[in-house]
OpenMM code with the backbone's topology and positions (N, CA, C; nanometers):
from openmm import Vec3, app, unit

residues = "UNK UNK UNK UNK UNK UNK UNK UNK UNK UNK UNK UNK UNK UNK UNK UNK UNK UNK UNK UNK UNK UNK UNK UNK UNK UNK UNK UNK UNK UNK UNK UNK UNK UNK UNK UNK UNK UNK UNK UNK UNK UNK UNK UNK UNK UNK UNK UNK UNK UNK UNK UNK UNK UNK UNK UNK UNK UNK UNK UNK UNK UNK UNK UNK UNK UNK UNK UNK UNK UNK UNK UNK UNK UNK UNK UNK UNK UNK UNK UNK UNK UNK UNK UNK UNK UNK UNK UNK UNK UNK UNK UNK UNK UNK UNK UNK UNK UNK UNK UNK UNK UNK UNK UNK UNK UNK UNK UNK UNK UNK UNK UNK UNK UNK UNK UNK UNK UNK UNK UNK UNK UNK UNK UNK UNK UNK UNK UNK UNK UNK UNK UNK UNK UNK UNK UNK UNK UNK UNK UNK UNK UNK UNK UNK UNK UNK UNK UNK UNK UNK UNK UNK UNK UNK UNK UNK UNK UNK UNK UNK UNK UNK UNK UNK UNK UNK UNK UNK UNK UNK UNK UNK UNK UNK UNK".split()
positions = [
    Vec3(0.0849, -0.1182, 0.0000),
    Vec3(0.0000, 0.0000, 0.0000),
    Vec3(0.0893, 0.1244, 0.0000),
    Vec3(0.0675, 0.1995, -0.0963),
    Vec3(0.1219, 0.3368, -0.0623),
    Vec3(0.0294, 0.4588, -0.0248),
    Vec3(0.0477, 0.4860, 0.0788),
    Vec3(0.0538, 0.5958, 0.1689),
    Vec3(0.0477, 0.7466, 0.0420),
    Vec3(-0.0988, 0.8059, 0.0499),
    Vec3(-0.0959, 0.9104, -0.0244),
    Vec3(-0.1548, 1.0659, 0.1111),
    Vec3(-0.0173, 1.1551, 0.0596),
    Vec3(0.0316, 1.2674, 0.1838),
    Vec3(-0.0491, 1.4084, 0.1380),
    Vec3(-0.0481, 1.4580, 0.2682),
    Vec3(-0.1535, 1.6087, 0.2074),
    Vec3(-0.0470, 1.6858, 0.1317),
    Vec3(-0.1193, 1.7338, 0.0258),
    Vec3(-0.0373, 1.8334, -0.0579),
    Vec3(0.0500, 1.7858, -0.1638),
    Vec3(0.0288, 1.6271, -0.1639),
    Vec3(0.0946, 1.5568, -0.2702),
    Vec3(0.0049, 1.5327, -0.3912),
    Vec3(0.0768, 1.5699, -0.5085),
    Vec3(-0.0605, 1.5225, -0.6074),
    Vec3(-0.1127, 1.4378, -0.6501),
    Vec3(-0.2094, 1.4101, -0.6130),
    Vec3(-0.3326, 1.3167, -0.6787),
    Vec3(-0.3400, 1.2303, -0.7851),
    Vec3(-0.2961, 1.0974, -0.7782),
    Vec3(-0.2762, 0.9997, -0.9130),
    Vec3(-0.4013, 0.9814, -0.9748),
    Vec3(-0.3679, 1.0906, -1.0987),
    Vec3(-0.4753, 1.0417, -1.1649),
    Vec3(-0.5786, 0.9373, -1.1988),
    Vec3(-0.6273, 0.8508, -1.2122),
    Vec3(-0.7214, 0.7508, -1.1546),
    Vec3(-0.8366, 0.7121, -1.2425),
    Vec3(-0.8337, 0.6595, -1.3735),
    Vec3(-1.0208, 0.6599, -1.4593),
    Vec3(-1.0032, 0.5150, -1.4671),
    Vec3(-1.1751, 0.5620, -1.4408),
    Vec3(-1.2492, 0.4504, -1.3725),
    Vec3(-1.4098, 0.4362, -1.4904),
    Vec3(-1.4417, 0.3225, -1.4817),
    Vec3(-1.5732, 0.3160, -1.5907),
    Vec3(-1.6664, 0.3956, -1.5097),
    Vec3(-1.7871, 0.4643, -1.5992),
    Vec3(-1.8587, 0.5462, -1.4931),
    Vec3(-2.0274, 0.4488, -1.5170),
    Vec3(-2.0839, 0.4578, -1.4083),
    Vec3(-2.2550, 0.3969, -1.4255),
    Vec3(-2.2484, 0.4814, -1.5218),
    Vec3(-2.3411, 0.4550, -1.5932),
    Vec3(-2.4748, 0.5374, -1.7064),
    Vec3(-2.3581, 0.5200, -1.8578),
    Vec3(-2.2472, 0.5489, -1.8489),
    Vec3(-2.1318, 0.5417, -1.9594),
    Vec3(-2.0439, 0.6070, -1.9497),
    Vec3(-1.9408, 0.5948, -1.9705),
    Vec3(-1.8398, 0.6971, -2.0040),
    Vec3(-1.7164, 0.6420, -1.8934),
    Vec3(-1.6365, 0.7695, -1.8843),
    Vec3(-1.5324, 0.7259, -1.7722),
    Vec3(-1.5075, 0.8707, -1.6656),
    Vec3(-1.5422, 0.8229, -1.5563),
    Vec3(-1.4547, 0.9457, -1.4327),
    Vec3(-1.2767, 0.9565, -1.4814),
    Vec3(-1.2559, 1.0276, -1.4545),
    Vec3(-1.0954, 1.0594, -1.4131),
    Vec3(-1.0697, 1.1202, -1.2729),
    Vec3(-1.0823, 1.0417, -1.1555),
    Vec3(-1.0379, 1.0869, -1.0214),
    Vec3(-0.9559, 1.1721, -1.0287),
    Vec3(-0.9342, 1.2281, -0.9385),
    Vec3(-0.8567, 1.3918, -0.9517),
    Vec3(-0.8413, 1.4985, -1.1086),
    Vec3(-0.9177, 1.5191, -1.1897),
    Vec3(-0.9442, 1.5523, -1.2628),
    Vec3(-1.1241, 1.6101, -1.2312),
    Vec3(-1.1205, 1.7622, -1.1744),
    Vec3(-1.2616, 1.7919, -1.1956),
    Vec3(-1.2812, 1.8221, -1.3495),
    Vec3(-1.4658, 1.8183, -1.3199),
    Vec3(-1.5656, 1.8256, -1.4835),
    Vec3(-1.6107, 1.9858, -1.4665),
    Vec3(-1.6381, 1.9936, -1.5721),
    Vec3(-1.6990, 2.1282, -1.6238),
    Vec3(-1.6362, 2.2287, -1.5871),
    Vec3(-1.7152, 2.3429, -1.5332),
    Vec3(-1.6595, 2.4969, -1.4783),
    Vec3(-1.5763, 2.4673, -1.3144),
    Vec3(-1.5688, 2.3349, -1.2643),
    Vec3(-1.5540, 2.2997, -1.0745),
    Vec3(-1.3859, 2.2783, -1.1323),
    Vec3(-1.3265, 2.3457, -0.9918),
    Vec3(-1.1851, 2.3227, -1.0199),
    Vec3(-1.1198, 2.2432, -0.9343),
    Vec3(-1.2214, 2.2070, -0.8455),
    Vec3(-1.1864, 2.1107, -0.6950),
    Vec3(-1.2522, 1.9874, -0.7557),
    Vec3(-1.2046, 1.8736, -0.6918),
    Vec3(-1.3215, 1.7591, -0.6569),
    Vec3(-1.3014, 1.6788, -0.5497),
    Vec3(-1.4158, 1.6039, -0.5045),
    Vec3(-1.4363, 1.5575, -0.4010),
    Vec3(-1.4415, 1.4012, -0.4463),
    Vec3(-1.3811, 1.2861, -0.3729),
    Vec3(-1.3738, 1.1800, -0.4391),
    Vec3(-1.4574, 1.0844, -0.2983),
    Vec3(-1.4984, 1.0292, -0.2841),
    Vec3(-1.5571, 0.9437, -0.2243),
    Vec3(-1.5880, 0.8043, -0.2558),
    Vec3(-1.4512, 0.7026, -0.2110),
    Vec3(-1.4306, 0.5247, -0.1875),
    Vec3(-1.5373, 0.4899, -0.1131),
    Vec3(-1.6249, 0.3834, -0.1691),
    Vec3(-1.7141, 0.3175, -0.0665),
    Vec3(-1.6809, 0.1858, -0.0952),
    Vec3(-1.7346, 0.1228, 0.0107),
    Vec3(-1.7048, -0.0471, -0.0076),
    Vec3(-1.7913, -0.1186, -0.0962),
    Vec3(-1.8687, -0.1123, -0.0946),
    Vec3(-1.9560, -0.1468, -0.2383),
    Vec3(-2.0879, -0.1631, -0.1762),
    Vec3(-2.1938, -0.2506, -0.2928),
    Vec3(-2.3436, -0.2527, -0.2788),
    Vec3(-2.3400, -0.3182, -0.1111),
    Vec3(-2.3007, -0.4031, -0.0773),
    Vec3(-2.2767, -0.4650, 0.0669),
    Vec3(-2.3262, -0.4099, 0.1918),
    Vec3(-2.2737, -0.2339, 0.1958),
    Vec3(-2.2318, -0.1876, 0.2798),
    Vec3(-2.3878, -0.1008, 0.2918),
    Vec3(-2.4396, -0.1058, 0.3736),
    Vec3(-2.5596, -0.0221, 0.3909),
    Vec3(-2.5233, 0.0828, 0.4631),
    Vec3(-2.3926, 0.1241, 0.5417),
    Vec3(-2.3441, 0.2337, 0.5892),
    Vec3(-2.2853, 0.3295, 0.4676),
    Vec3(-2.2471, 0.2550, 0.3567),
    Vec3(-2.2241, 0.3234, 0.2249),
    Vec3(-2.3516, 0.3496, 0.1836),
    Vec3(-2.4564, 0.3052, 0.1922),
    Vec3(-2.5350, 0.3483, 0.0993),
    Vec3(-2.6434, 0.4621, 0.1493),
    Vec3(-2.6541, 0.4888, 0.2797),
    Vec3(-2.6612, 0.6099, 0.3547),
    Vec3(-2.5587, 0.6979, 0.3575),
    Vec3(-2.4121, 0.6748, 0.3715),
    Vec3(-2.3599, 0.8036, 0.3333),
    Vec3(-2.3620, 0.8354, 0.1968),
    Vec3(-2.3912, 0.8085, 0.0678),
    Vec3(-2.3910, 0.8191, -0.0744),
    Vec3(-2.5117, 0.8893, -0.1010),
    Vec3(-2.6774, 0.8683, -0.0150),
    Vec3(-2.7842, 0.9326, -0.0077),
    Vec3(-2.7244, 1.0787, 0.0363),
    Vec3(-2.6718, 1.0692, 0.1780),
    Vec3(-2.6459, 1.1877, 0.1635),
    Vec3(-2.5144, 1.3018, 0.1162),
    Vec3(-2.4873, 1.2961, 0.0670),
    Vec3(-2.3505, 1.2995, 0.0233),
    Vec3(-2.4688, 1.3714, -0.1450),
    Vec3(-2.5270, 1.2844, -0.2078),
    Vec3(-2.5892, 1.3023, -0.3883),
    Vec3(-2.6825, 1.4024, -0.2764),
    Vec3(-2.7530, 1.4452, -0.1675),
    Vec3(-2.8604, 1.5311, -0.1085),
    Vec3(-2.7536, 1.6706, -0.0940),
    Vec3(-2.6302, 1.6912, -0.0390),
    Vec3(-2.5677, 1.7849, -0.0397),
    Vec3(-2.4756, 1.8289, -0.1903),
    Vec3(-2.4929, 1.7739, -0.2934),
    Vec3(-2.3860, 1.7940, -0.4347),
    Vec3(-2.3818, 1.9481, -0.4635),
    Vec3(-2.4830, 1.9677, -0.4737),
    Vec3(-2.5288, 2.1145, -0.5024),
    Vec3(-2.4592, 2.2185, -0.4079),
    Vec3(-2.4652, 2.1769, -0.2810),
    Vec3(-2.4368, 2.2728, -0.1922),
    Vec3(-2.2401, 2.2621, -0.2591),
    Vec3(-2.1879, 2.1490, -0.3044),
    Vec3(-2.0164, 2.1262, -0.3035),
    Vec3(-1.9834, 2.1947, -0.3976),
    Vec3(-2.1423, 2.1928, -0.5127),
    Vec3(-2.0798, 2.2364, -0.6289),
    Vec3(-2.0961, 2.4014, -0.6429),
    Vec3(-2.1465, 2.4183, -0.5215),
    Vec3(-2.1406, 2.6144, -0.4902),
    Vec3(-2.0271, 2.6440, -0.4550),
    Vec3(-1.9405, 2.5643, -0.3804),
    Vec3(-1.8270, 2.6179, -0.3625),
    Vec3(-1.7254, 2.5617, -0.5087),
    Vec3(-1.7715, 2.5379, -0.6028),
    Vec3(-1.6636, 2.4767, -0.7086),
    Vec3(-1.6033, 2.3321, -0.6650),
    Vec3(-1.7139, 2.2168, -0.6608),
    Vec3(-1.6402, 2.1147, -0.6157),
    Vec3(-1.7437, 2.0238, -0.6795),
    Vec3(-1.6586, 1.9618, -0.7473),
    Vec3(-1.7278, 1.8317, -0.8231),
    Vec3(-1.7094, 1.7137, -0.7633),
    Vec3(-1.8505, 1.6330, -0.7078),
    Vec3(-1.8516, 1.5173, -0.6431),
    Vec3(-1.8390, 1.4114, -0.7110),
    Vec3(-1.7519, 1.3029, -0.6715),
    Vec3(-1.7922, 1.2088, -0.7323),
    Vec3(-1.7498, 1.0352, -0.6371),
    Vec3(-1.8204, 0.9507, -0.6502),
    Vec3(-1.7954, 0.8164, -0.5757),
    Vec3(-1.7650, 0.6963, -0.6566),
    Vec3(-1.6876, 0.6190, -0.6309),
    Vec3(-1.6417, 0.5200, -0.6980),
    Vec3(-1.5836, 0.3834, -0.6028),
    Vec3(-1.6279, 0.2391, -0.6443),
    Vec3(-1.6095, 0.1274, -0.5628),
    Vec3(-1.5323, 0.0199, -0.6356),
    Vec3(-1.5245, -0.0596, -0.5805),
    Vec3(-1.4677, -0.2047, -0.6694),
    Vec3(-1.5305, -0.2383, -0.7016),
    Vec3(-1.6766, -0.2533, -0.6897),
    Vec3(-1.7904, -0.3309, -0.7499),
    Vec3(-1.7469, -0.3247, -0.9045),
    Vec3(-1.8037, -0.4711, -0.9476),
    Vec3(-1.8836, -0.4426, -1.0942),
    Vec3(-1.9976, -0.3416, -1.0985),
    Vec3(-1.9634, -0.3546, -1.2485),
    Vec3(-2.0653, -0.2656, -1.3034),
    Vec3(-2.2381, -0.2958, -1.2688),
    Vec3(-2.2773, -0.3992, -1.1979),
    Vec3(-2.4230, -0.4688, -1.1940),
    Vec3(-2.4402, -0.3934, -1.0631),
    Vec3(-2.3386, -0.4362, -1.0083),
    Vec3(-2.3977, -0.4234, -0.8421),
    Vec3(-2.3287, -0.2273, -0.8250),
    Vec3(-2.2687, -0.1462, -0.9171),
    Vec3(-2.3046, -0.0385, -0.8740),
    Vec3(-2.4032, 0.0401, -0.9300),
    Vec3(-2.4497, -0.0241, -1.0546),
    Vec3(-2.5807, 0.0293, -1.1072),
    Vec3(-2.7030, -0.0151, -0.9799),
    Vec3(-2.6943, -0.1279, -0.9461),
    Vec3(-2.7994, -0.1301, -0.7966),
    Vec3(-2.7974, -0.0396, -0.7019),
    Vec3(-2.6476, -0.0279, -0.6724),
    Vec3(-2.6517, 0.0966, -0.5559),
    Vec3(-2.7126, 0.2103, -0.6191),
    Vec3(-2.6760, 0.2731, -0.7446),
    Vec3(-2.7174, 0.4004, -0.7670),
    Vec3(-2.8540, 0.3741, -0.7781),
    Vec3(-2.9165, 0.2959, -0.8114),
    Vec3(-3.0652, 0.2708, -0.8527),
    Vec3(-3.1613, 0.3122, -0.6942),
    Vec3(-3.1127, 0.1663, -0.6638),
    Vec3(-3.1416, 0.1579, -0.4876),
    Vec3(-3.1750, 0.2972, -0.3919),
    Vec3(-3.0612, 0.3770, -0.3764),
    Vec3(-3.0376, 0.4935, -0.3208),
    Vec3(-3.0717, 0.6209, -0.3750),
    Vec3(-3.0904, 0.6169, -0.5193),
    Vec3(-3.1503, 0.7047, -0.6037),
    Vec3(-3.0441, 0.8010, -0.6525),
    Vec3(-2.9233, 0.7550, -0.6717),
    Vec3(-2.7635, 0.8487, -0.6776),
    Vec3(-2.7948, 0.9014, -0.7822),
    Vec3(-2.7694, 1.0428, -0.8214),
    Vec3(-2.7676, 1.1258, -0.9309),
    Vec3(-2.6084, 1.1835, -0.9548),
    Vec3(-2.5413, 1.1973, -0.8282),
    Vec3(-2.3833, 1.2100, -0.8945),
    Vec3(-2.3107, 1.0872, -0.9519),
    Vec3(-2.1875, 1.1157, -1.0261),
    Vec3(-2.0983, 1.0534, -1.1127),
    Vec3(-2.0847, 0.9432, -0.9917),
    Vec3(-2.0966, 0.7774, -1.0482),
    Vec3(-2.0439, 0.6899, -0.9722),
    Vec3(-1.9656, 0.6100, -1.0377),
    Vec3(-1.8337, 0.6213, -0.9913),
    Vec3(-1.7715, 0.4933, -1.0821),
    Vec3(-1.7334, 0.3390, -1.0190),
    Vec3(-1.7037, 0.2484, -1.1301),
    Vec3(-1.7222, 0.1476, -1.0741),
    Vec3(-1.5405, 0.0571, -1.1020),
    Vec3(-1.5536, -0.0734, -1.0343),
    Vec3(-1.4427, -0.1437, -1.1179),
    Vec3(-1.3299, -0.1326, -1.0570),
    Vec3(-1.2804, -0.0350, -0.9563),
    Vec3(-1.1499, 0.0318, -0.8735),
    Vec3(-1.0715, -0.1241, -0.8723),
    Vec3(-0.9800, -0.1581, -0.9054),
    Vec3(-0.8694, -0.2266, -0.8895),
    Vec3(-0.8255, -0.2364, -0.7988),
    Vec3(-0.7432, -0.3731, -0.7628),
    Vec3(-0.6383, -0.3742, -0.6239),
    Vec3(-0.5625, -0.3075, -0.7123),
    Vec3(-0.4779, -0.2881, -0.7811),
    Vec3(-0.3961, -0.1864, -0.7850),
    Vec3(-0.3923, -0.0373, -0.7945),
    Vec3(-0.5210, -0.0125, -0.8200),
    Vec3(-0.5521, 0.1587, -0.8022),
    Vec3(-0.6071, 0.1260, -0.6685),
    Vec3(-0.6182, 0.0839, -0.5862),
    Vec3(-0.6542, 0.0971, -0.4171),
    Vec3(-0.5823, 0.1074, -0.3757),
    Vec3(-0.4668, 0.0234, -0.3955),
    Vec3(-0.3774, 0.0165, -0.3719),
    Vec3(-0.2477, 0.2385, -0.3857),
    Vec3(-0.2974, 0.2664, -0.5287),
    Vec3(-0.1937, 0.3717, -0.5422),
    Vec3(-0.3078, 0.4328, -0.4620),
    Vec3(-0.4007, 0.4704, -0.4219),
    Vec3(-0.4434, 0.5618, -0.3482),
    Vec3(-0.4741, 0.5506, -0.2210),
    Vec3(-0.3706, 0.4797, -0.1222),
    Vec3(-0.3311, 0.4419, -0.0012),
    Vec3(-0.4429, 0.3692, 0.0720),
    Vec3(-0.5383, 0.2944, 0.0204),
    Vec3(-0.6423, 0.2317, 0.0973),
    Vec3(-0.6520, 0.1475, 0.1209),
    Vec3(-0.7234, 0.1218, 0.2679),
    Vec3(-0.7309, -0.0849, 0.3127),
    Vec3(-0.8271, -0.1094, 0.2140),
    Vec3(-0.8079, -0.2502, 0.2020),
    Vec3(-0.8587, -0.3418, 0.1113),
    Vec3(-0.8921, -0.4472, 0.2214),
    Vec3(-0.9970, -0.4790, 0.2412),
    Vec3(-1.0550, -0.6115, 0.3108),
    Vec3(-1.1357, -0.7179, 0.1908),
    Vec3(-1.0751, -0.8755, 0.2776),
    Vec3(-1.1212, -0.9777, 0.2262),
    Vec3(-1.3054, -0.9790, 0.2517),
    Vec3(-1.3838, -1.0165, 0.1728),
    Vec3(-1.5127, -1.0626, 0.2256),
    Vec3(-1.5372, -1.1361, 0.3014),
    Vec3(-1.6396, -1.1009, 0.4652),
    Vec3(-1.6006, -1.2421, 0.5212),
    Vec3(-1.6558, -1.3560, 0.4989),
    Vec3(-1.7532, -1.3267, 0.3893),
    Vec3(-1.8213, -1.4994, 0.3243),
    Vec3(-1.9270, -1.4229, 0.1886),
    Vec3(-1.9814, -1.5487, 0.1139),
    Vec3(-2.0942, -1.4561, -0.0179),
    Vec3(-2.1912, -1.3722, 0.0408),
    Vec3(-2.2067, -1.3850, 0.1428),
    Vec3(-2.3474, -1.2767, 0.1766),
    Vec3(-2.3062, -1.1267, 0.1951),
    Vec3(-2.1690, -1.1145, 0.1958),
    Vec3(-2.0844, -0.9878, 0.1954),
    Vec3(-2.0910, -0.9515, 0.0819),
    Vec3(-1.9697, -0.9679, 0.0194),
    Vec3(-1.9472, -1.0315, -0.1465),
    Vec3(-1.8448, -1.1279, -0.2133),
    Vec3(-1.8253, -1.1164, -0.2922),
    Vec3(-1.7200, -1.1853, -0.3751),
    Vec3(-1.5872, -1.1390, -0.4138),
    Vec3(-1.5469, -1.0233, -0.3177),
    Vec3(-1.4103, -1.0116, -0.4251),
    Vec3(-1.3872, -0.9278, -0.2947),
    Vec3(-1.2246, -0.9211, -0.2649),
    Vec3(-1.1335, -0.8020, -0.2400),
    Vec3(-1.2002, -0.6229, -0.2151),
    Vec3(-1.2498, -0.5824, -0.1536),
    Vec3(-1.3221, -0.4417, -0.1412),
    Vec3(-1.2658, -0.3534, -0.0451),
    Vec3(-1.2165, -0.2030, -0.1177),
    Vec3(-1.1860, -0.0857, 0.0062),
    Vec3(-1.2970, -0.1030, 0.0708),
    Vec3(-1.1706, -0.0054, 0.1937),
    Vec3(-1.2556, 0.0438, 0.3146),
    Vec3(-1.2786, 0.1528, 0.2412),
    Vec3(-1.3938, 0.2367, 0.2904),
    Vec3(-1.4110, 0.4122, 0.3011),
    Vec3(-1.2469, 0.4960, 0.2897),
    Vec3(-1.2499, 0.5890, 0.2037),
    Vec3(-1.2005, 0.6698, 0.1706),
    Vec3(-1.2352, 0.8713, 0.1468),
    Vec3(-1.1504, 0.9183, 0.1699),
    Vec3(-1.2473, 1.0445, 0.0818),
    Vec3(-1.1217, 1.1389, 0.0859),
    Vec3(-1.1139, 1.2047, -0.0296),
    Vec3(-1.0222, 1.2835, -0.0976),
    Vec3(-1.0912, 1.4381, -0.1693),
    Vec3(-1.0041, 1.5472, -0.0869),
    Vec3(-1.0291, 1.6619, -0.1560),
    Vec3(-0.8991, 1.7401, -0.2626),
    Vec3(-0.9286, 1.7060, -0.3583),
    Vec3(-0.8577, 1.7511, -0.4378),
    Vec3(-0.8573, 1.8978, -0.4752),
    Vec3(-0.7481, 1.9578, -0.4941),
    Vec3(-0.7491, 2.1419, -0.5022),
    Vec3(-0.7094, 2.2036, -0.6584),
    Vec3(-0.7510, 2.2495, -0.7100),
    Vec3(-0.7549, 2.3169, -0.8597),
    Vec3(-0.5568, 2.2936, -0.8891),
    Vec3(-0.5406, 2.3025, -0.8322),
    Vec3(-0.3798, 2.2417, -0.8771),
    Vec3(-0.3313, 2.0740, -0.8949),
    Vec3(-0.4728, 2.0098, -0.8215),
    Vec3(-0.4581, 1.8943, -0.8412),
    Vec3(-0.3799, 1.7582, -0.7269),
    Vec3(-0.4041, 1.8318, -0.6155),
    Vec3(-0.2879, 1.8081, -0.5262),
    Vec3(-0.3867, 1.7859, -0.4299),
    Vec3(-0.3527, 1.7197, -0.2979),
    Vec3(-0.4429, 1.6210, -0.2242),
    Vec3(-0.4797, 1.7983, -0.0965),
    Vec3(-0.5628, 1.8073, -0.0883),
    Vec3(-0.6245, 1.9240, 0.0156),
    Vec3(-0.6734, 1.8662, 0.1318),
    Vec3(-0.7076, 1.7736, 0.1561),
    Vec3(-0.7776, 1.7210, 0.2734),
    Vec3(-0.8063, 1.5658, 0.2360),
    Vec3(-0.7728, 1.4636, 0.3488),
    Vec3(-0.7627, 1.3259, 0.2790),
    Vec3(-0.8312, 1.2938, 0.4311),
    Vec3(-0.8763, 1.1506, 0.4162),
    Vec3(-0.9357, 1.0407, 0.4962),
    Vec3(-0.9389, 0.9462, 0.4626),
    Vec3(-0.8674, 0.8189, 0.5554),
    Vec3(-0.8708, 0.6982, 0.4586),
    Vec3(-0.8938, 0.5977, 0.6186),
    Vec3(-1.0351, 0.5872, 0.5842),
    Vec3(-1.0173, 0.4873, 0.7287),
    Vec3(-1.0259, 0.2879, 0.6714),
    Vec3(-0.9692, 0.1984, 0.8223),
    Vec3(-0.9815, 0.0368, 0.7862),
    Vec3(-1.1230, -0.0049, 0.8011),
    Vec3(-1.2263, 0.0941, 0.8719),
    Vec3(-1.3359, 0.0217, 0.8998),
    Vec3(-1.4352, 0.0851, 0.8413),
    Vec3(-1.6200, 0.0161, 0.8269),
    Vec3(-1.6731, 0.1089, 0.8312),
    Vec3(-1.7321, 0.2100, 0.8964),
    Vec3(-1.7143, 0.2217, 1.0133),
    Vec3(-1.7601, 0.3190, 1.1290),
    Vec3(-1.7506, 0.4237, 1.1203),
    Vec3(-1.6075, 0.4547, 1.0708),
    Vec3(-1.4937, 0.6369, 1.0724),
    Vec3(-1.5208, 0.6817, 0.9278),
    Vec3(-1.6118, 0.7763, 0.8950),
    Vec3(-1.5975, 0.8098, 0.7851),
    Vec3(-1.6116, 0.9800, 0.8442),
    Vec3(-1.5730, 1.1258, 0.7323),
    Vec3(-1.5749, 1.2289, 0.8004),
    Vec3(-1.7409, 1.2799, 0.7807),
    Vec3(-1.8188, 1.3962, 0.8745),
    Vec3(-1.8801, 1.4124, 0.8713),
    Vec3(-1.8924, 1.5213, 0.7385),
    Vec3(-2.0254, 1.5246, 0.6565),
    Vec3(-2.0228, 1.5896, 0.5382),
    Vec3(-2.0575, 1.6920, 0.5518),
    Vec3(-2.1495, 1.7101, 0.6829),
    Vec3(-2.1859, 1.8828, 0.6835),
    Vec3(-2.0419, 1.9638, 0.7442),
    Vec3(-1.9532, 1.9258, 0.7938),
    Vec3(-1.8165, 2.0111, 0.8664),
    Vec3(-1.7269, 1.9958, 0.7395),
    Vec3(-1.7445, 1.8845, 0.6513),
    Vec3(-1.6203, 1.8561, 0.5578),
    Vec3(-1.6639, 2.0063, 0.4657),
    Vec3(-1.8138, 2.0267, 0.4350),
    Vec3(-1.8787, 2.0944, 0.3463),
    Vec3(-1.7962, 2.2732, 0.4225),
    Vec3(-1.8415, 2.2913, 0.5763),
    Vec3(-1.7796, 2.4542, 0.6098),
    Vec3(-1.6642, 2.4339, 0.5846),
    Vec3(-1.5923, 2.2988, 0.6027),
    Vec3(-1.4368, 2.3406, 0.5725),
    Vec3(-1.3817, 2.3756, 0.4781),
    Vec3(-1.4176, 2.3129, 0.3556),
    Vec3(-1.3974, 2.3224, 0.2729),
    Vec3(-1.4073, 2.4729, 0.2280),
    Vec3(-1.5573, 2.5238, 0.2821),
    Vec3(-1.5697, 2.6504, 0.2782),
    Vec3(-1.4825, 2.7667, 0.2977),
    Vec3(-1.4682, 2.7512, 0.4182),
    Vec3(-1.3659, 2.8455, 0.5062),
    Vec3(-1.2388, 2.8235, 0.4437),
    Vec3(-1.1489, 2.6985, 0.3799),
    Vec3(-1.0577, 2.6956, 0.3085),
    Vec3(-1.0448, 2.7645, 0.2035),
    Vec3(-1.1370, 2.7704, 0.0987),
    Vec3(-1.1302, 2.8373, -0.0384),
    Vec3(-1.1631, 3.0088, 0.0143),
    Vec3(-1.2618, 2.9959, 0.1198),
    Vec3(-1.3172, 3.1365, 0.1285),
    Vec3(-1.1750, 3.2544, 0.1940),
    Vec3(-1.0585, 3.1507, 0.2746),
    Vec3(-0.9545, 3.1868, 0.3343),
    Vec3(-0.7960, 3.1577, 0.2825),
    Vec3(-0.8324, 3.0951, 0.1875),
    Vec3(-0.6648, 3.0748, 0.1281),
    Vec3(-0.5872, 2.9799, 0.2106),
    Vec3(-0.6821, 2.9424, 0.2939),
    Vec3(-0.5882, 2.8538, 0.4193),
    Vec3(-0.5017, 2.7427, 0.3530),
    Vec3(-0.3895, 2.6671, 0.4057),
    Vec3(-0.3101, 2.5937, 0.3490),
    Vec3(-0.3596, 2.4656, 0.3594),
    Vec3(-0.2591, 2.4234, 0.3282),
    Vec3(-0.3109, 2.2257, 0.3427),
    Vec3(-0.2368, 2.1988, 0.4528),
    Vec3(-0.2925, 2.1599, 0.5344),
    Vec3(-0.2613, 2.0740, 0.6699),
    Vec3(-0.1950, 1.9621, 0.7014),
    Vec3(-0.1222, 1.9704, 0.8008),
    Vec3(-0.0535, 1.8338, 0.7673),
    Vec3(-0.0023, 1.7886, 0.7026),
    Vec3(0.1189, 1.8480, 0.6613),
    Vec3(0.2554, 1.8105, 0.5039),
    Vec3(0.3522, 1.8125, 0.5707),
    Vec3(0.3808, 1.7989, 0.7204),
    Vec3(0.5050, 1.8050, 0.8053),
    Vec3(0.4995, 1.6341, 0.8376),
    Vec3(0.5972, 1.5620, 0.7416),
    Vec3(0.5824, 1.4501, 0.7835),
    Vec3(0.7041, 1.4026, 0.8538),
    Vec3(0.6542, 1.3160, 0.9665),
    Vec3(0.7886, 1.2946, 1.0871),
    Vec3(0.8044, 1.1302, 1.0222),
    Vec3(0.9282, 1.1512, 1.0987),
    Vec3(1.0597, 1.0428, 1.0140),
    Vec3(1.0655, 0.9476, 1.1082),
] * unit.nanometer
topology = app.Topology()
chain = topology.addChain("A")
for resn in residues:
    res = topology.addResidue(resn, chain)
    for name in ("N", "CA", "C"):
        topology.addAtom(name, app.Element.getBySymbol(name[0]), res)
């Protein structure tokens, strides 16, 4: 696993997207110069699929501050068209994440603990704020599903960051 540091830039990352096409993780769309990336563990996880409800309920508010949301899992393509269906997701979801792109973007990877989980290798929760230069602004990468950050404080921070020029936190790394 490699370990990805605040203020380091963002490995680019495309991924198949539901509906067609392809995301490019750290790469925002349209007029947004930020983006917001959000790892879930897949259809499995019903703690993913409440934070993804709300998470597609606040987009609007991310994309006022210039921040393009987007979520992406290991799932196949079946079972993340369910989640988006299921939950009613209207932001970009991509699907397919690799052990080796989980891997470059510093995240646990847990075994399933039997089929009623699923079938394959799946991150833990993740979430990445990427900054118009492309470079990691605020990161979270937890092993379980419990710790994920809260979206209404991630949302003022974010705020107060762009609204303040504030720096990126945490780039003093001890040896």
């Amino acid at each position: 696993m490699t370990a990805l540091f605040a203020g380091q830039a963002f490995p680019k990352t495309n991924v198949a997207q539901v509906g067609g096409g392809t995301i490019t993780l750290g790469t925002p769309g349209g007029a947004l110069d930020w983006q917001l990336v959000v790892v879930y563990r897949g259809l499995h996880c019903p703690i993913c699929k409440r934070y993804l409800t709300q998470l597609d309920g606040m987009k609007e508010k991310f994309h006022e501050l210039g921040v393009e949301v987007v979520a992406v899992s290991g799932d196949p393509e079946a079972k993340a068209k369910t989640m988006v269906d299921e939950a009613g997701i209207t932001l970009p979801v991509g699907y397919g994440l690799s052990l080796a792109q989980m891997a470059g973007l510093g995240l646990f990877v847990s075994e399933p603990r039997g089929p009623q989980e699923t079938d394959q290798p799946f991150p833990e929760p993740g979430l990445f704020v990427i900054n118009e230069k492309g470079n990691v602004q605020i990161l979270d990468i937890s092993n379980a599903p419990f710790a994920r950050p809260d979206l209404e404080s991630l949302l003022g921070g974010i705020k107060f960051v762009r609204a303040n020029d504030y720096p990126i936190r945490g780039m003093h790394q001890v040896a």
